[in-house]
N, C-alpha and C positions, 0 to 999 in steps of 0.2 A: 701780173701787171702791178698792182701794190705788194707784193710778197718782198719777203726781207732779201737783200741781196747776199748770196752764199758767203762771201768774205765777211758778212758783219757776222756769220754765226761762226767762221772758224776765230776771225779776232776774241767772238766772247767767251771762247775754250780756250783759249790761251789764254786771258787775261786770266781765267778762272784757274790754270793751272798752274799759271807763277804765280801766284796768291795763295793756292796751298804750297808750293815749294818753300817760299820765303817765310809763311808759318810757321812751316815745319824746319826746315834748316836753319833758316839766318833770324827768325824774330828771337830777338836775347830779350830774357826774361828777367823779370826786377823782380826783387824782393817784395814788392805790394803787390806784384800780379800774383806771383806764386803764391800768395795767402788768399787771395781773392778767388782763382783759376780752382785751388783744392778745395774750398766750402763751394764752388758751384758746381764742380764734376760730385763730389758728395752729396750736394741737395737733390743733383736728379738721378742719382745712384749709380753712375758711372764708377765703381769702386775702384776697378784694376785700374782704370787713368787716375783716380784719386790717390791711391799708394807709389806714384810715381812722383810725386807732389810730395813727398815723405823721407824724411833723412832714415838711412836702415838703422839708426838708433831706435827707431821706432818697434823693430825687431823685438826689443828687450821687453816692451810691455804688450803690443800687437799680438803678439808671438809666443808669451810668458807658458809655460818656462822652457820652451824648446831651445831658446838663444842666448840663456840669461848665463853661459860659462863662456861663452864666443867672445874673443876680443873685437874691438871695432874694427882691427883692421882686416881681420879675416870675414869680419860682416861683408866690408866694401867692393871683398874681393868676391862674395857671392852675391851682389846688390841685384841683378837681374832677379836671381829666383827667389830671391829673400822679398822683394818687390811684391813677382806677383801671388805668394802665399800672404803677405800683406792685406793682399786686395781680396782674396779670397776671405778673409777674415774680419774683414769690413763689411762685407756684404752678408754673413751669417751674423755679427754681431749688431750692424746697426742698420737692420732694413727699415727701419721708420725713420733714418735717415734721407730717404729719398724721397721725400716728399715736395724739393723744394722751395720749403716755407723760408727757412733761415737767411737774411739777406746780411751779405757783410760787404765794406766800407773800405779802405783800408785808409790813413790816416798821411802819405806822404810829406807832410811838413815834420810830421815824429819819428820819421825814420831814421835811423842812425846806421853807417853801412859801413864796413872793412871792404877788406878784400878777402876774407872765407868767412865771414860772419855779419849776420844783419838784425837788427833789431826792426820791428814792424808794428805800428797801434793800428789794430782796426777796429770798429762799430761795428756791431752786430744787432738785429733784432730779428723779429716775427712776429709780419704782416696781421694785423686782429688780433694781437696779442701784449701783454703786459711783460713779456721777456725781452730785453733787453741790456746792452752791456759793452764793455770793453773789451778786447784782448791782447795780449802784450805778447810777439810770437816770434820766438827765437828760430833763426833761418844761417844755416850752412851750405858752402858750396861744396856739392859734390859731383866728384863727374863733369864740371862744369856747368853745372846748373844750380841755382837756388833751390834749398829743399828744408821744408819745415824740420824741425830741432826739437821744438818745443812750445805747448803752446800755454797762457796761463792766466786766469781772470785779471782785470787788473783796476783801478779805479783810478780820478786825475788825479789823487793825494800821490798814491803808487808812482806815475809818471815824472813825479820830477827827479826821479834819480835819471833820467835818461840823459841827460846834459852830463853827467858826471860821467859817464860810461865811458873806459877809454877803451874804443874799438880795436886798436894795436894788440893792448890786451888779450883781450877776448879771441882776436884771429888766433893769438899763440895759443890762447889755450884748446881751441879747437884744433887746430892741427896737433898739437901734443893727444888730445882724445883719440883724435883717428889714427895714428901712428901707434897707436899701446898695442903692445902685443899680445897682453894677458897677464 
């Protein structure tokens, strides 16, 4: 008599399923989520989703010294499994990473973006705590998706070279990176 009427529980599996489809396939991901998305799968130790969040350059120190005679272009070409040893590696080197505490920001009026390279300021701190900071966090398209580069303290004195940055640039040089052969 009051009970929910059967079509409103099939409508809320379907709303709920194309809502994971369009997450998964069609949400395109910015260069500030992608820095945001990787320190939250990190804080709660999600590591193998977090190394997917990770340009396979990251291979070279992740990874040291398994990968460090690999060209980048033959990283790209194994990025699936170079991926999930990433993640594996995360999770034996930084299990007090998953605590959660670290909260980051990401800064979108600082962002500066090509088309295979992005520059990203986020805020970072932790909650009852005196640590806090900036970070300036270099982001490539791989695959078709935004993936951390590089990441690196940074302060507002630091930031004003960011106006100067010519993104043109930088995509070239990035693509010249991932194209080396060795």
């Amino acid at each position: 008599m009051f009970g929910i009427p059967k079509w409103n529980i099939a409508l809320i599996v379907v709303l709920l399923a194309g809502m994971f489809g369009y997450a998964t396939y069609f949400d395109v991901s910015t260069p500030e989520k992608t820095v945001e998305k990787f320190y939250q799968l990190l804080g709660t130790g999600k590591y193998d989703q977090a190394a997917e969040y990770l340009s396979v350059n990251w291979a070279y120190s992740v990874l040291f010294p398994k990968y460090n005679n690999t060209a980048p272009s033959e990283l790209l070409k194994r990025e699936s499994a170079i991926r999930k040893e990433m993640g594996q590696a995360l999770a034996q080197n930084l299990p007090e990473a998953g605590t959660g505490e670290l909260k980051v920001t990401a800064r979108p009026s600082l962002t500066r973006s090509g088309s295979k390279a992005a520059l990203v300021v986020c805020d970072y701190r932790v909650p009852n705590s005196k640590v806090q900071g900036q970070q300036l966090a270099l982001l490539v398209k791989e695959s078709g998706r935004w993936r951390l580069f590089e990441l690196s303290d940074v302060t507002g004195y630091d930031l004003s070279f960011l106006k100067d940055v010519n993104m043109e640039d930088l995509d070239s040089k990035m693509n010249s990176f991932f194209q080396a052969k060795g």
